[in-house]
C-alpha positions in Angstrom: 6.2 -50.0 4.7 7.8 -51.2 1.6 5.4 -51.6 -1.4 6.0 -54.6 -4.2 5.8 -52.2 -7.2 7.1 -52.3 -10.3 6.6 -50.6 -13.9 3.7 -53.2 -14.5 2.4 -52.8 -11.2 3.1 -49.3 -9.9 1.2 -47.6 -7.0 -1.7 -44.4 -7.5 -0.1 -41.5 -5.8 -2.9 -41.6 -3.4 -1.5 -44.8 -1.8 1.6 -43.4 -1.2 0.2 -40.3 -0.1 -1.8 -42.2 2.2 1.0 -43.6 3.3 3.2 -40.5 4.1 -0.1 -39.9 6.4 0.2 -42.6 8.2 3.9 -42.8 9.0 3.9 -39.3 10.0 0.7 -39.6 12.1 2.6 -42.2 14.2 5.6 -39.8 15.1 5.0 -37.7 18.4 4.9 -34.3 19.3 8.1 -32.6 18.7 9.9 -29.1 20.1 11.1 -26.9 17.0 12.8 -24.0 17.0 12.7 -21.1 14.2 12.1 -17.8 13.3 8.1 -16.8 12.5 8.1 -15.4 8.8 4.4 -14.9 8.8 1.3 -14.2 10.5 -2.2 -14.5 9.1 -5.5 -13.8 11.5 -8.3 -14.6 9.3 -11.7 -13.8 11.0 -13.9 -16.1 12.5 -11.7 -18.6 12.8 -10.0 -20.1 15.9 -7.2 -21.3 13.8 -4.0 -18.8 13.4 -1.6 -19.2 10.4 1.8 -18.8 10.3 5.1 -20.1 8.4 8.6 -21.1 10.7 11.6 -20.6 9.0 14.9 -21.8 10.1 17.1 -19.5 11.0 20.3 -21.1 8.5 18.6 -23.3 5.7 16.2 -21.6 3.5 13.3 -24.2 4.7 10.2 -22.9 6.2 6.8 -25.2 7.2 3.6 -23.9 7.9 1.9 -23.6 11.6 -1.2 -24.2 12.9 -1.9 -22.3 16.5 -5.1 -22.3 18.3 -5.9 -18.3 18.7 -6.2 -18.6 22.2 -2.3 -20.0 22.6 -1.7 -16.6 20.6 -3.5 -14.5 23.1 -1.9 -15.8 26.4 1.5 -14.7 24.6 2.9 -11.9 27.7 4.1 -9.7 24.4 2.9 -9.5 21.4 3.8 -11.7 18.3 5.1 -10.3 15.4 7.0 -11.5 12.2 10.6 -11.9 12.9 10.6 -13.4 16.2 12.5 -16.5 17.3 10.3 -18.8 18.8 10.4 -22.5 20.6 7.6 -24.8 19.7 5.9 -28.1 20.7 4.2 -29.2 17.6 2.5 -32.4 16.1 3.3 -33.0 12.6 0.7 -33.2 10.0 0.5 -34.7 6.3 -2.8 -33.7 4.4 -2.8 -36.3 1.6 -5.2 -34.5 -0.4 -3.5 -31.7 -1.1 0.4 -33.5 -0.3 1.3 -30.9 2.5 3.1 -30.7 5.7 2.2 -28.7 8.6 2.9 -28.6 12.5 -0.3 -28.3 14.5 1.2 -25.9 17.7 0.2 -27.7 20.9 2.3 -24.6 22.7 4.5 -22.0 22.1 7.5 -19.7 23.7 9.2 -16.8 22.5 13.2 -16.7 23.3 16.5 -14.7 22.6 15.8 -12.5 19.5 11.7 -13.1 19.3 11.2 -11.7 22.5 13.3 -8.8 22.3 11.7 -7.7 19.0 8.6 -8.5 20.8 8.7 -6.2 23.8 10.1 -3.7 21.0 6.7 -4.5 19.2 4.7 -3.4 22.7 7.1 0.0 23.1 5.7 0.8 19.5 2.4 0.2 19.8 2.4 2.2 23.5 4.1 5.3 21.4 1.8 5.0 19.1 -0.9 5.2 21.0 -0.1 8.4 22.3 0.6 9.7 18.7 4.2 10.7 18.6 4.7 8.5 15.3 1.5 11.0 13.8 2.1 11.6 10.1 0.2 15.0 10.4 2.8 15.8 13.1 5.6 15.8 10.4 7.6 18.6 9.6 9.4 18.9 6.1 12.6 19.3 5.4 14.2 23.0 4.7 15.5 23.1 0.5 18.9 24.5 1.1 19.5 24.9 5.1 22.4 27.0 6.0 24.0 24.2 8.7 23.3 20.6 9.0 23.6 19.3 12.5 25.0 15.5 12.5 24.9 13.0 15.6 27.0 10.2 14.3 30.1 8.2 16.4 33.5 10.3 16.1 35.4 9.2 12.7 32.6 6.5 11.7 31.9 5.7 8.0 28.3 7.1 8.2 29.6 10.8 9.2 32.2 10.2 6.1 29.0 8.8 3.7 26.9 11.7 5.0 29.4 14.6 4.5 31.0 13.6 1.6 28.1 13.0 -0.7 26.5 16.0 0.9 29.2 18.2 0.0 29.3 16.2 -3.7 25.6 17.5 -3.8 26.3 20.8 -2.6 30.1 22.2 -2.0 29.1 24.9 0.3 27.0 22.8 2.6 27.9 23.3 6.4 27.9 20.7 9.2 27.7 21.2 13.0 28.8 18.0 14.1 28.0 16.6 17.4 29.5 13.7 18.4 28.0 10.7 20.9 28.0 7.1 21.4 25.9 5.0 19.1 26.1 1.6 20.8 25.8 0.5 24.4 23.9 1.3 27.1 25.2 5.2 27.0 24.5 5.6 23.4 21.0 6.8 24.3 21.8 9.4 26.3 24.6 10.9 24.6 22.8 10.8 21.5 19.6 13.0 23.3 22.5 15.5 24.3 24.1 16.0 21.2 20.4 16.3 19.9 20.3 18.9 22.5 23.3 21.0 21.8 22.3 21.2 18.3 18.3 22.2 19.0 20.0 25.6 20.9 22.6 25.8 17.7 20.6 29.4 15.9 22.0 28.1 12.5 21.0 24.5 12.4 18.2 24.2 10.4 17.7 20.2 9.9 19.6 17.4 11.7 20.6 13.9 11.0 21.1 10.9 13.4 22.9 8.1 11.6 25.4 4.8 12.7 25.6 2.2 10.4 24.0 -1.4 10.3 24.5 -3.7 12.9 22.7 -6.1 14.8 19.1 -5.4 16.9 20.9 -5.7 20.1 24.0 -3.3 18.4 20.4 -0.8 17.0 18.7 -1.0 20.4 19.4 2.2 21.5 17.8 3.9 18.5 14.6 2.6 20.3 15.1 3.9 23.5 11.7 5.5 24.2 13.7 8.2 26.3 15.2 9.3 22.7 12.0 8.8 20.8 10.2 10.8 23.2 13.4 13.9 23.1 12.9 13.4 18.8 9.4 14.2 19.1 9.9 17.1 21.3 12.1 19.2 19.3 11.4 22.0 17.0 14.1 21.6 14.4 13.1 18.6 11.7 15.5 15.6 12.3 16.5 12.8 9.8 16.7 9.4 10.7 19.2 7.4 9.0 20.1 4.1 11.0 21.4 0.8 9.7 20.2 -0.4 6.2 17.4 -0.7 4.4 16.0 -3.7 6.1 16.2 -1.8 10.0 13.8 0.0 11.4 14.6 1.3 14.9 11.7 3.2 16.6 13.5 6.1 16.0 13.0 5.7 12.4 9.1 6.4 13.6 9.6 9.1 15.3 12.2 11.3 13.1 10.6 13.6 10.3 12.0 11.6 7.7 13.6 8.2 7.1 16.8 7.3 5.1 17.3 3.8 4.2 21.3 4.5 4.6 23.3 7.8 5.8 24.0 8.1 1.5 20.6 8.5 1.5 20.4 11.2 3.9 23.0 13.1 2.5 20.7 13.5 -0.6 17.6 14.4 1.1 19.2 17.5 2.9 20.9 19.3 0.0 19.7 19.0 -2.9 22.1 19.0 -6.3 23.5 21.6 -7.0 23.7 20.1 -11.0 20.4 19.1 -11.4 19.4 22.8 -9.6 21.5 24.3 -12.6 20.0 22.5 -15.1 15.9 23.1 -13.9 17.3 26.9 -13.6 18.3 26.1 -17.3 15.4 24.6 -18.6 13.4 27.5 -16.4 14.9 30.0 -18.1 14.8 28.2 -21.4 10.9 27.8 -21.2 10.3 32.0 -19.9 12.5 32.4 -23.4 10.4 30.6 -25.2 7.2 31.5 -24.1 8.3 35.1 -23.9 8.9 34.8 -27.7 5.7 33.4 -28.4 4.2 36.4 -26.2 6.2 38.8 -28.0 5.2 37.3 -31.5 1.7 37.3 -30.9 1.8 40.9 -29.8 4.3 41.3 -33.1 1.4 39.8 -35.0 -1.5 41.7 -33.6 0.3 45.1 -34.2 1.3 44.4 -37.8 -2.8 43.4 -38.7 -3.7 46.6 -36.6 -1.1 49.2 -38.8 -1.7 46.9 -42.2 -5.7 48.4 -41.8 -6.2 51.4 -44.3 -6.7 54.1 -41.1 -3.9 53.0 -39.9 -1.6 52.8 -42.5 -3.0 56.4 -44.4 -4.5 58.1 -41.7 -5.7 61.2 -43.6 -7.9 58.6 -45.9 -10.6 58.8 -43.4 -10.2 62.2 -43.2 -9.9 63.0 -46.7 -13.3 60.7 -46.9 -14.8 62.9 -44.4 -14.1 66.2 -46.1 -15.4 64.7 -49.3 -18.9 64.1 -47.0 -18.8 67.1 -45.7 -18.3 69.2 -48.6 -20.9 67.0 -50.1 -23.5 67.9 -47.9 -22.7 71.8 -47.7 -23.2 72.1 -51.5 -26.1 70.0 -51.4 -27.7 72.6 -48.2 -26.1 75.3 -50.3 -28.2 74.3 -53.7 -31.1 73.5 -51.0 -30.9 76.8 -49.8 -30.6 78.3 -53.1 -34.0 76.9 -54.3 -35.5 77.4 -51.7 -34.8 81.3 -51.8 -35.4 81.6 -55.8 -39.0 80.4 -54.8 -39.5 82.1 -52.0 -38.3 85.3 -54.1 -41.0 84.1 -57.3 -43.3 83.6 -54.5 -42.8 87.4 -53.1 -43.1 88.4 -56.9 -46.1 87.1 -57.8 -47.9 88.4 -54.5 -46.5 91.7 -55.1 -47.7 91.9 -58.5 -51.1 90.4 -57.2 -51.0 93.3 -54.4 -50.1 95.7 -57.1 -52.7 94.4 -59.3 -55.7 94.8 -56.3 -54.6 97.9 -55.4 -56.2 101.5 -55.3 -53.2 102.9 -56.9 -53.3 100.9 -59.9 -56.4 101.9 -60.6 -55.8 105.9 -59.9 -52.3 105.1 -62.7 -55.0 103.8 -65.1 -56.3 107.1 -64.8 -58.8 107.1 -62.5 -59.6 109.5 -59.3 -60.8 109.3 -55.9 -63.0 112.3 -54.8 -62.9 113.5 -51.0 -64.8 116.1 -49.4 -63.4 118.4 -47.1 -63.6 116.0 -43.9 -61.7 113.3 -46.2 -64.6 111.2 -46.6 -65.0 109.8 -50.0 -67.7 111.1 -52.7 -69.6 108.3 -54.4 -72.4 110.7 -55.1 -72.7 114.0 -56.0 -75.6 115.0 -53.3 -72.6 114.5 -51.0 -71.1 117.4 -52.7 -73.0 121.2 -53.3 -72.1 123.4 -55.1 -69.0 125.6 -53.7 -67.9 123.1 -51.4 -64.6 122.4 -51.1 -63.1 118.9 -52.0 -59.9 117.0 -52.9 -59.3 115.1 -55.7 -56.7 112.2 -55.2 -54.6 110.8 -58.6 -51.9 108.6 -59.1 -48.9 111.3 -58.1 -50.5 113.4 -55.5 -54.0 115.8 -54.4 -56.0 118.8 -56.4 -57.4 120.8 -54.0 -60.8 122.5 -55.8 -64.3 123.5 -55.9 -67.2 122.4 -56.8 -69.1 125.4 -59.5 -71.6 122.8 -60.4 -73.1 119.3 -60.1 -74.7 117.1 -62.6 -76.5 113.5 -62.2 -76.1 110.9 -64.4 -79.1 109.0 -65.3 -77.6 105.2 -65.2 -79.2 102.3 -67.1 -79.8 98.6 -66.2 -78.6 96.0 -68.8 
């Protein structure tokens, strides 16, 4: 395999890529052992795609597995599983990778624990006790926390101390159990019990520290999952770290990522209360002031107006119309009398003028016989008959002696 190069004569990096082929084509099938880090299922393809890191070095090398050596698997395959396989390495000189093409492969120790763990989830699952809608929330200040937790462990220290930091006058009800072994499961579904018949415990938190997924396995116990899911009062989860996730973690309420963690989401702070109660109050000043100034505003334009601020102006404006228009109805009136009276005068005068009376004051006299019918000739009237003379003031009563006719001319 050695190459006579030098910096005259060196070799393309295809050569020696070619040559990595080669020598690692001619090395057999080997068994590796490892942890699966990830897993990619692309459709369509026969081919599954995965990376094995070892479990001390940070080295990991990509897998090729036939998808049917996936599917015989008895339990499922998920990332984090330690795994045992028979694998042919492979160079690919065009792009300068390695790879292990899987001939066949066993899951041991860790990988299959965390894979039958991986078939209890999906089973729970199924039947929809992990159900987001099935959530309850948390109460904002409940009047007694219940707490499974081992007697005198750090977690019941981190959860009541930064509780009570929160909130001094929080209360616990504290219900010790087991949180590792085989009895940790069932102790931990009684004290659960104990503290669903409590009257005063409104929320309750289940928390142990980290450990180990053998030291955590109880926390999956599907008898426990099953007795989380069941109760009425809202229950925390808060096992291990961050990076655990127990299927209790699936089943609680809500999830903590450490028991300091759950501590905070049960109480809230009593500080930062004070100071949105502050800033609440500071904001209804503020817009009460605003309110208030506005209304200040409006009332000052409203009594600045001249009705407002003299009231008897419009009044004294009214008067000043209504005297206004009596006059003018009384100087109406007046004319309208004065001709009315001229009017009366003149027909007066006019009926003075036409009448009979007029006439008999100009001197004149009306002649009736005795019957009171008037004379206009004097055949109407013979001699000794009795007639009545009418004149201007009253009535001569006489008689006729004699009668003479006047002999009247035409013009």
């Amino acid at each position: 395999m050695a190459l006579d190069t030098s910096p005259d004569s060196p070799a393309p990096v295809r050569q020696i890529a070619n040559l990595v082929a080669q020598y690692v084509d001619r090395l057999g099938a080997v068994w590796v052992e490892g942890q699966i880090a990830q897993i990619s299922r692309r459709p369509g393809l026969q081919t599954v795609f995965m990376t094995l890191r070892d479990s001390v070095a940070d080295i990991s090398v990509p897998l090729t597995v036939p998808r049917s050596t996936v599917d015989s698997l008895a339990t499922p395959l998920v990332e984090g599983a330690q795994v045992v396989v028979q694998a042919k390495p492979s160079y690919y000189a065009n792009r300068g990778s390695f790879s292990l093409q899987v001939r066949e492969l066993r899951m041991v120790g860790l990988g299959e624990l965390l894979a039958r763990l991986e078939r209890r989830r999906q089973l729970l699952a199924a039947e929809g006790l992990f159900a987001r809608e099935l959530k309850r929330p948390l109460p904002f200040l409940p009047r007694r926390v219940g707490l499974v937790t081992a007697p005198g462990s750090a977690a019941e220290r981190d959860v009541v101390d930064n509780a009570r930091r929160r909130w001094p006058q929080v209360a616990f009800e504290v219900a010790h159990a087991t949180v590792q072994g085989q009895r940790a499961a069932g102790e931990v579904i009684e004290a659960l019990g104990r503290l669903e018949r409590h009257p005063d415990v409104d929320v309750v938190i289940v928390t142990r520290g980290g450990g180990s997924v053998e030291d955590l396995l109880p926390f999956s116990d599907e008898a426990l999952v099953r007795a989380v899911h069941a109760m009425r009062t809202p229950v925390v989860s808060a096992i291990g770290h961050e990076q655990d996730s127990p299927l209790l973690d699936l089943a609680a309420d809500v999830r903590a990522s450490t028991p300091t963690d759950a501590a905070k989401l049960v109480v809230p702070d009593v500080a930062e209360e004070l100071r949105l109660v502050d800033a609440a109050r500071r904001r209804l000043r503020h817009t009460l002031a605003g309110w208030l100034e506005r209304e200040q505003s409006g009332l000052d334009a409203l009594r600045s107006r001249p009705v407002l601020a003299d009231p008897h102006t419009v009044l004294d404006e009214r008067v000043a119309e209504l005297t206004s228009l009596r006059d003018r109805a009384r100087r109406t009136l007046s004319h309208r009398l004065d001709r009315a009276h001229d009017d009366i005068a003149h027909q007066r005068a006019r009926a003075r003028a036409l009448s009979p009376l007029a006439t008999l004051e100009r001197g004149y006299a009306v002649l009736q016989d005795a019957d009171g019918h008037v004379v206009t000739s004097v055949a109407a009237v013979p001699p000794g008959a009795a007639v009545t003379v009418r004149v201007a003031d009253g009535r001569v009563h006489a008689t006729t002696t004699e009668t003479e006719t006047l002999e009247t001319t035409d013009e």
